[in-house]
C-alpha positions in Angstrom: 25.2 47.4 -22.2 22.5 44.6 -22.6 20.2 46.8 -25.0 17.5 43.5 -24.9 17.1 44.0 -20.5 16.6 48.3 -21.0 14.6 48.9 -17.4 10.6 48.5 -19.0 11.6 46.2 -21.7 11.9 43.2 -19.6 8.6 40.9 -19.9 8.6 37.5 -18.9 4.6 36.9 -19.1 3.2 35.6 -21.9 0.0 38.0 -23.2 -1.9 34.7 -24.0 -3.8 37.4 -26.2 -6.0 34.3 -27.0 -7.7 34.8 -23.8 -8.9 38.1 -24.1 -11.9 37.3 -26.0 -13.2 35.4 -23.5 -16.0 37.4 -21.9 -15.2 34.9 -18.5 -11.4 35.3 -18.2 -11.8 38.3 -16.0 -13.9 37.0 -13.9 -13.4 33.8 -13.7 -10.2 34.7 -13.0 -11.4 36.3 -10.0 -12.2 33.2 -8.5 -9.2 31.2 -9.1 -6.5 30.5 -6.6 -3.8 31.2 -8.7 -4.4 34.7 -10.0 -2.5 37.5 -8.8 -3.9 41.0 -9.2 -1.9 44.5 -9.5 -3.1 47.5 -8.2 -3.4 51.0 -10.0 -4.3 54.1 -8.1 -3.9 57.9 -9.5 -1.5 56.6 -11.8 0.6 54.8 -9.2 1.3 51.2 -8.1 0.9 49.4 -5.2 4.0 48.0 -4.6 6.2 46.5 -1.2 10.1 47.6 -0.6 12.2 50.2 -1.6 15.5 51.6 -3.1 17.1 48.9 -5.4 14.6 46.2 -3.5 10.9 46.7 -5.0 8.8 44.4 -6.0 4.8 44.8 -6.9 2.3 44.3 -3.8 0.4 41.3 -6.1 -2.9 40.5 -4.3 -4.9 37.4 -3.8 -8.4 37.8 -5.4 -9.6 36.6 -1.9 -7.5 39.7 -0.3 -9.6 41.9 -2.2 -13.3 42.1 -1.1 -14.2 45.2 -1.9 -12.9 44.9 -5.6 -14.7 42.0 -6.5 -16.4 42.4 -9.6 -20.0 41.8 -7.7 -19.4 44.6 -5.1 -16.3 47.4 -6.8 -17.4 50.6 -6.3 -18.5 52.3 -10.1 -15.1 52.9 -12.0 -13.3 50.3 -11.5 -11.2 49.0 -14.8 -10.5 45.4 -15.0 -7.1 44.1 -17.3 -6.1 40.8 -17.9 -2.1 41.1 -18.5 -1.5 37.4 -19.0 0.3 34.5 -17.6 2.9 32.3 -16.5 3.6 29.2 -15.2 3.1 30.3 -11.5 -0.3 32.6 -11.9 -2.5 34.6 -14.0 -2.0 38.3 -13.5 -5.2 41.2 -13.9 -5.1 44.9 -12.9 -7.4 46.3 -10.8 -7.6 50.3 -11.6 -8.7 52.3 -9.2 -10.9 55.0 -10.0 -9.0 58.9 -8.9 -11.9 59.9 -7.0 -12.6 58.5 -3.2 -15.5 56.1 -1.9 -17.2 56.7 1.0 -15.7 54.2 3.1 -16.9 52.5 6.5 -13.1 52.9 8.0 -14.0 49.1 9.1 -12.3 45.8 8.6 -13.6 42.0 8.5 -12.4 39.2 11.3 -9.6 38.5 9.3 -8.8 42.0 9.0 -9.8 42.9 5.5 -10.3 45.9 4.6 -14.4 46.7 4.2 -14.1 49.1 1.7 -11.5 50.4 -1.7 -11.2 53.4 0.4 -9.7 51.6 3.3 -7.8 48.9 1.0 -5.9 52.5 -0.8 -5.1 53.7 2.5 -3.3 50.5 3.7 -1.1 50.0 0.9 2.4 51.9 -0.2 2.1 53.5 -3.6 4.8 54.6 -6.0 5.0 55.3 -9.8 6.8 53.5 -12.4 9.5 56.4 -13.2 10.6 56.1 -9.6 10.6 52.1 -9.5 11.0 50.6 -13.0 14.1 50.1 -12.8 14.3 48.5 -9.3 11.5 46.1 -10.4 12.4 42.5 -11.2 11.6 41.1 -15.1 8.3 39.8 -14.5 6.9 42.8 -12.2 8.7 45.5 -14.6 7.0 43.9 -17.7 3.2 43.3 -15.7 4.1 47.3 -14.3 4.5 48.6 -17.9 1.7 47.3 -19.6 -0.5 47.9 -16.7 0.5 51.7 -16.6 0.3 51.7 -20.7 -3.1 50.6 -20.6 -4.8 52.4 -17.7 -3.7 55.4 -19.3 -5.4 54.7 -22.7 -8.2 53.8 -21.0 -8.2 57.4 -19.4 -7.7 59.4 -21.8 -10.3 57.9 -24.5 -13.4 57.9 -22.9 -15.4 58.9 -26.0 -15.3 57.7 -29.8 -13.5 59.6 -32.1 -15.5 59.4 -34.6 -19.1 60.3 -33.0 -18.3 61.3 -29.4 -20.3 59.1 -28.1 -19.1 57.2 -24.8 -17.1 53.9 -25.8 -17.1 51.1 -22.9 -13.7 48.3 -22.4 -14.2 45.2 -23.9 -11.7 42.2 -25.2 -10.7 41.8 -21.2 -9.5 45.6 -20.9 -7.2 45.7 -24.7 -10.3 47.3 -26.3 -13.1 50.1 -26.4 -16.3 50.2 -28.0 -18.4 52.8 -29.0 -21.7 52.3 -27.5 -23.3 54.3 -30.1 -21.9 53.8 -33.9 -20.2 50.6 -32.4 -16.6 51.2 -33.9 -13.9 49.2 -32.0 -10.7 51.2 -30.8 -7.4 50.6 -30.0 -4.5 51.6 -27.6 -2.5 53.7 -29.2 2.0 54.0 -28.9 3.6 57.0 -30.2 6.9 56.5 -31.6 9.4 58.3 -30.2 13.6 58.6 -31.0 16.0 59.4 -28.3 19.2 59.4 -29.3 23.0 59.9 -27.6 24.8 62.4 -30.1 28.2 62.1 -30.2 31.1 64.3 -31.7 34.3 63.3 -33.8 36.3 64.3 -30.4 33.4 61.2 -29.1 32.2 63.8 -26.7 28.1 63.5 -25.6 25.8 66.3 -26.5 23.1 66.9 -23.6 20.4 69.2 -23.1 18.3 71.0 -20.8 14.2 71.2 -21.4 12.3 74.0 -19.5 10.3 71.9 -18.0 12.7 69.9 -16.1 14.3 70.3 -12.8 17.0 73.3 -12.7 20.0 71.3 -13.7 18.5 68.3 -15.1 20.4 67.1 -18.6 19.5 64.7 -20.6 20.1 63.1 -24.0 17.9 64.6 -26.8 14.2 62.9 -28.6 10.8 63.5 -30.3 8.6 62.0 -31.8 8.4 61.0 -35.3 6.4 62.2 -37.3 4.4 60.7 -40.4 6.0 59.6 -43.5 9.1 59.9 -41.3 12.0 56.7 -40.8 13.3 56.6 -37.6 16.5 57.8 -39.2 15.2 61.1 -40.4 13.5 61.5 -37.1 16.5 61.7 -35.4 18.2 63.8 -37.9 15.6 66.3 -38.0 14.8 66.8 -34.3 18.7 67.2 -33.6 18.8 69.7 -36.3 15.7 71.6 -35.1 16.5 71.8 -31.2 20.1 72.2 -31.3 21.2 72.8 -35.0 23.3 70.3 -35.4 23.7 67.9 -38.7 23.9 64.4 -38.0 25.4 61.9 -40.2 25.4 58.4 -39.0 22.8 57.1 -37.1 23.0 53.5 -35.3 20.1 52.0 -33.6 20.6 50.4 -30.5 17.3 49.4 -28.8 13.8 50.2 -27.3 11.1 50.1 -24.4 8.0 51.2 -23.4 7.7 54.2 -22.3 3.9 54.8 -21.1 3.8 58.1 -19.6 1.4 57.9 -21.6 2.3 56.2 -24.8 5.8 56.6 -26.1 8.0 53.8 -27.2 11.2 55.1 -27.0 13.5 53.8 -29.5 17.4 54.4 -28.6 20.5 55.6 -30.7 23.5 56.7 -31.4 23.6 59.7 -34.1 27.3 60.8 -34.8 27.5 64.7 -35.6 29.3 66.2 -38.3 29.1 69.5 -37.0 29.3 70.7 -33.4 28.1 74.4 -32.9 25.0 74.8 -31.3 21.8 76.8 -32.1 19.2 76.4 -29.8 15.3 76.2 -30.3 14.3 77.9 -26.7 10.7 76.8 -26.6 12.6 72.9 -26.7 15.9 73.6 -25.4 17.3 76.0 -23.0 20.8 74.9 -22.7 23.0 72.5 -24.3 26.8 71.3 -23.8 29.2 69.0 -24.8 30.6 66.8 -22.6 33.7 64.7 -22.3 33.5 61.9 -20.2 35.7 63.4 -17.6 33.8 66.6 -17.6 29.9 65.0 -17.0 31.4 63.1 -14.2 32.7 65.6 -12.1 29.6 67.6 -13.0 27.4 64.9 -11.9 29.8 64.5 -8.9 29.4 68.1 -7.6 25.9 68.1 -8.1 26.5 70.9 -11.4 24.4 68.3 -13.8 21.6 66.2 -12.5 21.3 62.5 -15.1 17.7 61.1 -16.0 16.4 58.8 -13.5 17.8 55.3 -14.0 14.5 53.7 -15.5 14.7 55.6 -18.6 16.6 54.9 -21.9 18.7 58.4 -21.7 20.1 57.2 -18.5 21.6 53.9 -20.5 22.1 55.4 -23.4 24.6 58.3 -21.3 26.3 55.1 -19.3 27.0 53.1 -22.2 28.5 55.8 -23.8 30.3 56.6 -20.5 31.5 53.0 -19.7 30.0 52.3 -16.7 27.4 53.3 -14.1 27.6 56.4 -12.9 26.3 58.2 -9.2 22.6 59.4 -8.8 18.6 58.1 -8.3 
């Protein structure tokens, strides 16, 4: 397992953080030939392909009529993501609610309006297509996601209410009244693989999740915490069982809406299992021959392949196993 190419943790374009300062670089960039734009809508991308073969639908500026920044509807967030030799790459997030659209097109067959523009294209979200993205589109994908959903969910200042507006190209929000700049925010998060003297895998069962649905265990940490303790702590407090050593083995983004999900392997020095319901409903051990016929049979379904459990369950496994 290549714990440095994990599905989200594979960015190839450079932030050029520099750039965001300039009050132009959106749009300016809106007029250049080489910048290619990614499309958020309801908290999904537009993207072209599918199965193992996806790849993001990036747009031409000139493609996009109806978004430029002259003529977008009210709502619209503009993100400048950076750049590579090839192009420079903004988001273009869509606000949830419709437009009334005019259903029309130009000569060229452009659409008239964002309505019509949402209609035309194919949308899916970055749990289902992460992994199946390439390095450049995964890392644009990630941060895009990340940020739109800051951006969402901190309309107002925390420290007046007041409303706060984007600034610094889209990496920023300022409180129009008291003026206090805010950040995006990541929440660290362990997930961790726990593993028995007998070097049989612990999964568990959330009630949230699909009936059948196992996965490896995580939570957040918590202040004054190490990422060691964390992992200690929340094995001991969903399943009750004591870990000794814990072995880091690598991370990625995780912006549903703000986890960075850092992965290990905690070895247990104690194997019976008491289980905190509200967290975990079930919990088993598994040998490797035992979670692949279960998988097999349909008995245990695995975390979808863009998330860290699903690596951290293969590399303990050995290889790539059947299933999304």
């Amino acid at each position: 397992m290549d714990w440095t190419r994990l599905p989200l943790s594979r960015a190839t374009v450079d932030r050029a953080a520099l750039r965001r300062a300039d009050a132009r670089t959106l749009v300016d960039g809106w007029s250049d030939p080489r910048t290619r734009v990614l499309l958020l809508h309801e908290g999904r991308l537009a993207v072209v392909g599918d199965g193992d073969e996806v790849r993001l639908d990036l747009r031409r500026p000139a493609d996009l009529g109806p978004l430029a920044p002259d003529r977008a509807p009210d709502g619209v967030l503009r993100l400048y993501l950076g750049e590579d030799e090839e192009a420079a790459y903004q988001a273009v997030v869509l606000p949830d609610t419709a437009w009334a659209g005019t259903g029309t097109v130009d000569i060229e067959g452009v659409p008239t309006s964002a309505d019509d523009l949402v209609g035309r294209l194919v949308w899916s979200t970055l749990r289902d297509v992460g992994h199946a993205l390439g390095d450049r589109d995964a890392g644009l994908a990630a941060t895009a996601v990340g940020l739109a959903a800051w951006h969402e969910r901190h309309p107002r200042c925390a420290r007046c209410g007041a409303r706060t507006e984007a600034e610094l190209s889209g990496w920023t929000r300022r409180c129009t009244e008291d003026g206090s700049e805010h950040y995006p925010r990541t929440d660290p998060a362990v997930i961790m693989a726990v593993i028995d003297a007998e070097d049989r895998l612990l999964l568990g069962h959330a009630p949230h999740w699909p009936e059948r649905r196992f996965s490896t265990l995580a939570g957040y940490v918590e202040p004054g915490e190490s990422l060691e303790g964390a992992v200690r702590r929340e094995v001991a407090e969903e399943v009750g069982v004591v870990v000794g050593e814990v072995a880091y083995r690598g991370s990625q983004p995780w912006p549903f809406p703000a986890s960075l999900m850092l992965a290990f392997v905690a070895r247990a020095t104690t194997t019976e299992l008491r289980l905190d319901d509200e967290e975990i409903t079930e919990a088993r051990w598994f040998t490797r021959e035992e979670l692949t016929a279960a998988v097999r049979t349909g008995e245990v379904l695995l975390p979808m392949r863009t998330s860290v459990a699903r690596a951290l369950i293969e590399d303990w496994l050995g290889e790539r196993i059947g299933g999304e």
